[in-house]
Each structure stands twice: as structure tokens, then as C-alpha cells.
N, C-alpha and C positions, 0 to 999 in steps of 0.2 A: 366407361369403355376401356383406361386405362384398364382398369384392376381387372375385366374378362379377359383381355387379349393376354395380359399375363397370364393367369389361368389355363390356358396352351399350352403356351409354351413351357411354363412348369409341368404339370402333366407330364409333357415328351421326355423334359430330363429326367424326372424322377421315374418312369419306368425305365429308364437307361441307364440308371444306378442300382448300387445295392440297397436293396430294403431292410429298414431295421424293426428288428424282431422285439416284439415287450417280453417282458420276462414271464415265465410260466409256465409249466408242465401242458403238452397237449394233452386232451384225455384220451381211451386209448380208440375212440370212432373218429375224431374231430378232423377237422379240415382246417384250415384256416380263412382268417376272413382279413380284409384289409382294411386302412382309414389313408385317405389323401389329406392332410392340411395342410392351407394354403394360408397368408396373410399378410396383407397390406399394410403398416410394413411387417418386413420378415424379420425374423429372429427371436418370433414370441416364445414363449415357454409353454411347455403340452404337457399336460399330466395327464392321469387316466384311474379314476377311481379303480381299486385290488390292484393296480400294476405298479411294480416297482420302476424306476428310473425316470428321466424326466429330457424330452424331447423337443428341438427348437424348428419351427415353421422356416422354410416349405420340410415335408417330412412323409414319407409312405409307412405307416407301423405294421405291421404283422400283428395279426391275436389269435388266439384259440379260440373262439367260441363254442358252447356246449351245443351239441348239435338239435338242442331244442331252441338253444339261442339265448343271448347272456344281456342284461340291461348295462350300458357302459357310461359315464360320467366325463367327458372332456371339457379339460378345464385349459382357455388360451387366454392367455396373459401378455401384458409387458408395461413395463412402467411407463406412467403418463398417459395410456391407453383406458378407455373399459375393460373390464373384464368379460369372455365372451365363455358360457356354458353350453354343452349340448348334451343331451340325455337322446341317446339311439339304441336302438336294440340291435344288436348283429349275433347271425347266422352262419355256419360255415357256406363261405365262396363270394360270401356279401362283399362289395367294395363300395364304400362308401366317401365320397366328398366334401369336407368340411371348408367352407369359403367365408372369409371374415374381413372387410375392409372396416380395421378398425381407426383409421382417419375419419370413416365417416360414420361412424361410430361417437365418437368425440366429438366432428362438429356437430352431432344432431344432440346427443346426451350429454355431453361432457366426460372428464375422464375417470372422473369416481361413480359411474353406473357400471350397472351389473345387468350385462341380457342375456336371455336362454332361448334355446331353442330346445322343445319337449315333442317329441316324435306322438307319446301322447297328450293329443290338446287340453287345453283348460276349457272344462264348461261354464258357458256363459251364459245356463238359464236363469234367472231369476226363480227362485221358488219361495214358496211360503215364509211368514215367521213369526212367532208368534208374541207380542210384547207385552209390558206391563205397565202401567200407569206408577209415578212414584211419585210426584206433586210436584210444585214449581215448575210448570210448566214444561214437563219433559216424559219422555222414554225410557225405561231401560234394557238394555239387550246384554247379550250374554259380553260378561267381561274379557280382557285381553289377560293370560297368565303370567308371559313375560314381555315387559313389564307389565306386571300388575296394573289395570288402570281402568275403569267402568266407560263405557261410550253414553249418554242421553241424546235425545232427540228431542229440540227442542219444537212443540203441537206447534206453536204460532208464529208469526214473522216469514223471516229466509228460512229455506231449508237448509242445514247443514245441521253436522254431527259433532257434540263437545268431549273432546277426550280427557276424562277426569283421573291424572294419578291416584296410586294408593296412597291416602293421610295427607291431600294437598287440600286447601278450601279451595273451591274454586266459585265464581259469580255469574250463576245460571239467572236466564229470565225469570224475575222473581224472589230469588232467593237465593245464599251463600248455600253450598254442597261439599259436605266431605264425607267422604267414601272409604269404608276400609272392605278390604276382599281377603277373605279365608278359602283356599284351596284344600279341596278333600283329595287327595286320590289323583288318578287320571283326569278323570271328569266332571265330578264334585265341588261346585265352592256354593259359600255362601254370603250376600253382601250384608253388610250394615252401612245406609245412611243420618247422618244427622244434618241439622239446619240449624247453624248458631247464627245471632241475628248480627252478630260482630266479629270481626277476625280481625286481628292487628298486622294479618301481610296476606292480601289475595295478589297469584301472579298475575303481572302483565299476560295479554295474549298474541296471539297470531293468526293468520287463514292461511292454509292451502286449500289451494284447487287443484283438484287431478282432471284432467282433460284426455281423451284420445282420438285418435281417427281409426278406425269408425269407433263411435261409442255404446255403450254397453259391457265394455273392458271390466274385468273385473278386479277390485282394487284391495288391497292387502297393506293392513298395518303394524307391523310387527308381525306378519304371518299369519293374522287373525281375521277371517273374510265374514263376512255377515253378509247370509244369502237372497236372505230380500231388500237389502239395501243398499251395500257398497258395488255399486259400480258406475263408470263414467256417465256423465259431466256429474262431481261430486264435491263438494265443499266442508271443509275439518275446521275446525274453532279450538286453537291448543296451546296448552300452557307454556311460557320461555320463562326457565328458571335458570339464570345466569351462573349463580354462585351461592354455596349453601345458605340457607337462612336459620336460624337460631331463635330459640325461646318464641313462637309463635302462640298466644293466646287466644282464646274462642269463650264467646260468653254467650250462653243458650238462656232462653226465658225460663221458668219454673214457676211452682206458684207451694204454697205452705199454708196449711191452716192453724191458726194460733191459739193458744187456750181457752180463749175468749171466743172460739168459733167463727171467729174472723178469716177469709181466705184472703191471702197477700202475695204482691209477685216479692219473687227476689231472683239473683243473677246465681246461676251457675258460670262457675270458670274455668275451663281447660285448657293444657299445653301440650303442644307437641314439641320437643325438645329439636330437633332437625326436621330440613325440609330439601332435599340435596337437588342438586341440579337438573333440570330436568327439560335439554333444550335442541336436541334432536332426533329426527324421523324418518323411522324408515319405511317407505312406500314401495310397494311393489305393484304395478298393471300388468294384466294379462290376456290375451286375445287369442284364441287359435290358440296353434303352435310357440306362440311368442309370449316371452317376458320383458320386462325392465323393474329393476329393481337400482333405486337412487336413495339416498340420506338427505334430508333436507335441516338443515338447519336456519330458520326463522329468525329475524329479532323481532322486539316488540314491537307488535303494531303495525308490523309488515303483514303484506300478503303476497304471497310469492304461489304460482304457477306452477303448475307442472303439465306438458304436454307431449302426449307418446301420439308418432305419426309409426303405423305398426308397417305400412308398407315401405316406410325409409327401413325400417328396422329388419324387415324380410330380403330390403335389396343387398344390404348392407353384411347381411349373415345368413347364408345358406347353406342345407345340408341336401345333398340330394345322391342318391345311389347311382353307381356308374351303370351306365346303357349296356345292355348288351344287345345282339344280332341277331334278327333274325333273316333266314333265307327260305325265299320262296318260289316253289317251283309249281307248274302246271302241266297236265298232259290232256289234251295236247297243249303244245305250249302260247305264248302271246295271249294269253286270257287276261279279260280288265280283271283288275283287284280293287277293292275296297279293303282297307283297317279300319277297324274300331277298336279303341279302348274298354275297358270295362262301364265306363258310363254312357256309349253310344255315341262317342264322339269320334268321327271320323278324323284317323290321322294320315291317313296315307292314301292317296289314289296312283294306279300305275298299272306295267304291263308285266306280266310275267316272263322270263324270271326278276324277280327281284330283290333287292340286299337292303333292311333297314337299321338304322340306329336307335333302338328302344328303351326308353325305362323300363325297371322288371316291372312286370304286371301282369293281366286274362288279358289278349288281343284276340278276336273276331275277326276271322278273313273269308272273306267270301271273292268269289271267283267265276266267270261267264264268259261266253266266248259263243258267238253265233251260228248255231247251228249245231253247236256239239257239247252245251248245254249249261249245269252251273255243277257248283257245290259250295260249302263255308265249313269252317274248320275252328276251332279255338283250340288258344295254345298258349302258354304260360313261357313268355321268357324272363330270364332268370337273370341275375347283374353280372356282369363282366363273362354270360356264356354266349355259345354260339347256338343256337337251334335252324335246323332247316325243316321243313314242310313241304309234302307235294300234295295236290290235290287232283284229283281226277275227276272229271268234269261228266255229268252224267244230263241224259234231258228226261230221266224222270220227272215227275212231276210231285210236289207234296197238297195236302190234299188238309186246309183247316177248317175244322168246324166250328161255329159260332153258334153259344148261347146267349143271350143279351135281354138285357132287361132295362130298358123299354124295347119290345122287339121292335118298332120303327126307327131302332136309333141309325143315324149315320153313321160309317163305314169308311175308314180314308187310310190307306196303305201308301208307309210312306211318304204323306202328305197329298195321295192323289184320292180324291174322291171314288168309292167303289160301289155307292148305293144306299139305300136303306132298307133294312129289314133284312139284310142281307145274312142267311144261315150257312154257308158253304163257300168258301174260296179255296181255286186253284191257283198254285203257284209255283215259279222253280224255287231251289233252293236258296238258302239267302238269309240276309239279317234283318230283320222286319221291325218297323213300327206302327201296331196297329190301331188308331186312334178314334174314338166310339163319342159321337157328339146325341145331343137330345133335346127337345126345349124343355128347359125347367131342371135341367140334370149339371152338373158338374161333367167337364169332360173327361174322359179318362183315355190313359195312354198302358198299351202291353207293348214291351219290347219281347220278338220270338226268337228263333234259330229254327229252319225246317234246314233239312237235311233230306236228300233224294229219295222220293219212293215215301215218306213220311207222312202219318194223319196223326194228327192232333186235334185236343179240342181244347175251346179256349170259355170260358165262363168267366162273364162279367154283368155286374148288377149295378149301375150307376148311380152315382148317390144325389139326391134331390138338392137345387142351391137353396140354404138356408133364407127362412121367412125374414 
């Protein structure tokens, strides 16, 4: 509550100052766009991916945006703190809000995470993927580039995923594994395993567990996601290599046949001359709009947690575009109004005229008044502008026709019951929902706009609930 009520009162001062301008040529259509940042505590440092100079919270910048709209990187800092990223895309006239209480940032993360906020979300569908059997009881999936390092999945026991460096043994179910990864190109590599039945130094290991609320997050190791398997509640199996190791020896079985036609085993012996350290991790979770990106580093034998709650991290870091106004007028006047937003959600009920405070968005206004009729109107307010609207109230009538499949299906306007079978409704003007029930069917919902004097037709074929 503290950190909102400041959020006011900053506001009021900083548009009651002078605003500072980023550096750079306007082009020669542009308008400018704004950013507010604000932060808990003050005095962070603000940078801005292509802009020169570097700006400290509370702070109003000025930008040029290309008037098709520019993608911008803000980066708010301060030592001891997270570090807080936003990725926005601005527009000329756009004002946009950046809100960052990075105390509570720290107490939820600590102070060496890294969160983002991505205007475009991260997808969290799981899809396909396709693996390969390589023996000792495991998986192979596509490898990590930097660092170099093959993931398995080990078929039996606990689920979790062993992250094997390039040229480390490491001690899978079954059997010693060393892994070398050759890089082709962008997208090319290709592995070679071997399985020596002896190593003279397999590292100690360690568990992470990546956890979130909600789960299904999708989890990043090194930047490397693997789309049918890494995501929340997840478990990692990984090497702690403390301090280099030297002269590491590996003896593979073999077998030789001798002149005598005798087949015999004997040892192969190999070395790897270094084995470098190899003892922390970086994770990254991601939800929606949201990131966390942390470094873990492990000792042996530990298992160490990690848990992202995404709505501490939503309340904690906001980006949201300034409201603008709209005004609305009626003739005649004192007409009820209803808002809606673009998804049917009613924001606003009142009497004409009337003054709102809005996010840019499509809003839906519809308007009635007793005897001298309706109308509804949509209208696009815009961030930090003012739009007025009048609507003139008509008692035409609009006039929908219904196709429907099952033709006995019921009928409910609005949620009020209108029939079944029903081929023709009259109605005033208005934002409608019109919802089609049936036995055996799925129900399905059409949200409309009639507008005065209006015939429409509406076809709908309902779809059977599955056997």
C-alpha cells in the first residue's frame, strides 16, 4: 500500500517538472511517446537499449518512437537489488508506467535475480518431441551449446533430467557416461558417447528443483528450453566441480583376437588432461508476461529449491499504459450507459453525461433511456488522450435472424431465457449475448452489436459433447 500511494504522488510531481528527453533524432512523422519509472527504493539507474545516457528513478523520459512503433529494452538497476528488465513496445503519444518495488523483489528472489517483464508472453504449451534411446538407462535430447553439455533422462526411478558436461564422466543409472558435443553451424552438432567401466574422478552431484505458482512455467537452462519437457514442478541431477581436476584416466573393455585364434579382453586406457570447474547454474522460469532468471550455485550433495510465486512477481513489477478519457454524451440526455471492454466485461454502469478514466483499448457503449430509445457505439480510447462521444438515441428497432443447428435449440439473451426454436428476434439496440443450449450439444455463446434499424443474421451449428 506504501509503494501505490507513492505512485500518486510521484505522478503529480513529475508531470510538474521538466521531462527528460533520450537522445535521438525524431523522424521526420514521429510524435513522441513517454515512459514513467518509478521505484522502491529511488535512485535506480535506467537505461534503454539504442539510447544514449543513463537515467535515475522516479524519472518521465521522452522517446521518438517510429510511428509504426519501436521495441524498447529497459533495464532498472541498483546495487543490492534484482535487477528489473521490461521489453514494451511504444508508439507515438503512448505513455506508459513502469512500477518496480524492488524490496520486494529481494525479499521474494533475493538480490542477484534477474525479472522481466515481456509485453510479448512466453508460450507455455508443451508440444511434441521427439527422443532417442542411448543405453544405460537413459534419453537423449538435443544438447545445450553454451555451455556445451547433453541433458539424459533417466526411463526408470524419480523423474528428473542429468545435465552431463562436454568431456566430464559422469554416473548415470547403469553406467559411467562421457559425452563430447561437436557443433556444426547454427544448428548442426553432432554427439559421441562412450561408457568406460572405470574413471579415476566421477564429480560429486547435486538436485535442483525449479517450482512455480501456477505450474507449467516454463524453465530455461542456459537459455536452452526443451519443449516437451522442461517445465514446472521439475527436477535437475548436476555435476559440482569445485576446482580443476588433472590427469583424469578412463579404462574402456576391449577384446583382441590372438594368433592362436583365441579371443581375450584387454583394457583400453584413456586421458583427459583437464576437467575445469564446473559449479554454477543458471535458471531461468517463465509464465505469461513474466521472468525470473537466478544463478544457483550447489554444493555437493545439496539440494537446493527454487521457487517462483509469478503473482508476488506481477505485484512487485508492473508495466501498465496510462488511462486515458473518455467522455460521454447522450441526446437526449440522462440515458443509462453500460461499458464493456473488448472481452465483454462490463466496466462502467451510469447516467449520461459521463467522464471515465480508461485503459487504451475497443470499449462498447451502449445507451437507453425510456421511451426515446437506445443506441451502442464502440470506440477506441487511446493512452494519455481525451475522446468524447455522443450517441443519439433512436427506438428503431433491429431485427436478428437465427440459423441453428439443432433447430430446437434454446435461446437465452443475455442470460434471460427467449425460447426454443427460436428463428427471429426483435430487439433495441445493444451489446448482446446470445447463448444457444441443446441436449447432447456443447453450448455455445455469440457476443453481437445491433445498432438501430439493423438485420442481421446469425449461423450457428453446435457442436455434439464428445462420446
Amino acid at each position: 500500500m506504501k509503494f501505490r500511494a507513492l505512485v500518486v504522488v510521484l505522478l503529480a510531481i513529475m508531470f510538474l517538472t521538466q521531462t527528460l528527453t533520450a537522445t535521438g533524432a525524431p523522424s521526420k512523422n514521429s510524435q513522441t511517446a513517454a515512459l514513467v519509472i518509478i521505484s522502491m527504493p529511488e535512485g535506480a539507474t535506467v537505461s534503454i537499449s539504442n539510447q544514449s545516457g543513463v537515467w535515475y528513478t522516479p524519472v518521465n523520459i521522452t522517446l521518438f518512437p517510429d510511428v509504426k512503433g519501436g521495441e524498447y529494452k529497459i533495464t532498472i538497476s541498483k546495487e543490492g537489488y534484482p535487477t528489473a528488465i521490461a521489453i514494451i513496445n511504444l508508439t507515438p503519444r503512448d505513455v506508459k508506467i513502469i512500477k518496480v518495488d524492488l524490496e520486494g523483489l529481494r525479499a521474494a528472489f533475493g538480490e542477484n535475480a534477474t525479472v522481466e517483464f515481456n509485453e510479448a508472453p512466453y508460450e507455455s504449451i508443451k508440444g511434441g518431441h521427439a527422443s532417442s534411446w542411448v543405453g544405460c538407462g537413459g534419453m537423449s535430447f538435443s544438447p545445450l551449446r553454451e555451455p556445451p553439455m547433453n541433458v539424459l533422462k533417466p526411463s526408470s526411478g524419480d523423474r528428473y533430467f542429468l545435465l552431463i558436461p562436454n568431456n566430464t564422466p559422469i554416473q548415470t543409472p547403469g553406467c559411467i557416461v562421457l559425452t563430447r558435443i561437436y557443433f556444426h553451424g547454427e544448428d548442426g552438432y553432432s554427439i559421441v558417447s562412450s561408457f568406460p567401466y572405470f574413471s579415476s574422478y566421477i564429480p560429486p552431484m547435486a538436485t535442483i528443483v525449479v517450482n512455480s505458482t501456477p505450474k507449467d512455467a516454463k524453465v530455461y537452462v542456459f537459455d536452452h528450453h526443451i519443449s516437451a519437457e522442461w517445465f514446472t514442478p521439475m527436477t535437475l541431477r548436476v555435476p559440482v566441480i569445485k576446482e580443476p581436476v588433472n590427469n583424469v584416466t578412463l579404462y574402456y573393455p576391449d577384446f583382441e583376437r590372438r594368433a592362436d585364434g583365441k579371443v581375450v579382453q584387454k583394457v583400453i586406457t584413456r586421458n583427459i588432461s583437464i576437467i575445469s570447474p564446473f559449479d554454477t547454474y543458471r535458471i531461468k522460469v517463465a509464465y505469461g508476461n513474466y521472468a525470473l532468471e537466478t544463478m544457483i550455485k550447489p554444493a555437493p550433495g545439496e539440494t537446493m529449491t527454487l521457487n517462483v510465486e509469478f503473482e508476488t512477481l506481477r505485484k512487485a513489477f508492473e508495466v501498465v499504459p496510462m488511462n486515458g478519457t473518455l467522455n460521454i454524451y447522450t441526446d437526449p440526455k440522462n440515458a443509462a450507459l453500460m461499458i464493456k471492454d473488448s472481452s465483454g466485461e462490463i466496466v462502467a454502469r451510469g447516467y449520461a453525461p459521463m467522464r471515465l478514466s480508461l485503459p487504451p483499448g475497443e470499449y462498447t457503449i451502449t445507451a437507453s433511456k425510456y421511451r426515446a430509445g437506445a443506441n451502442v457505439a464502440r470506440v477506441y480510447v487511446a493512452s494519455n488522450t481525451s475522446k468524447s462521444v455522443t450517441l443519439h438515441l433512436s427506438q428503431k428497432q433491429a431485427v436478428l435472424k437465427l440459423n441453428v443447428f439443432p433447430a430446437n435449440a434454446t435461446v437465452l439473451v443475455n442470460g434471460a431465457r427467449r425460447g426454443e426454436g427460436i428463428e427471429r428476434l426483435v430487439l433495441k439496440a445493444g451489446d448482446y449475448v446470445i447463448t444457444f443450449r441443446a441436449p447432447g450439444f456443447l453450448e455455445h455463446k455469440e457476443r453481437i452489436i445491433l445498432h438501430p434499424g439493423d438485420t442481421k443474421v446469425l449461423n450457428v451449428t453446435l457442436t455434439p459433447l464428445p462420446t
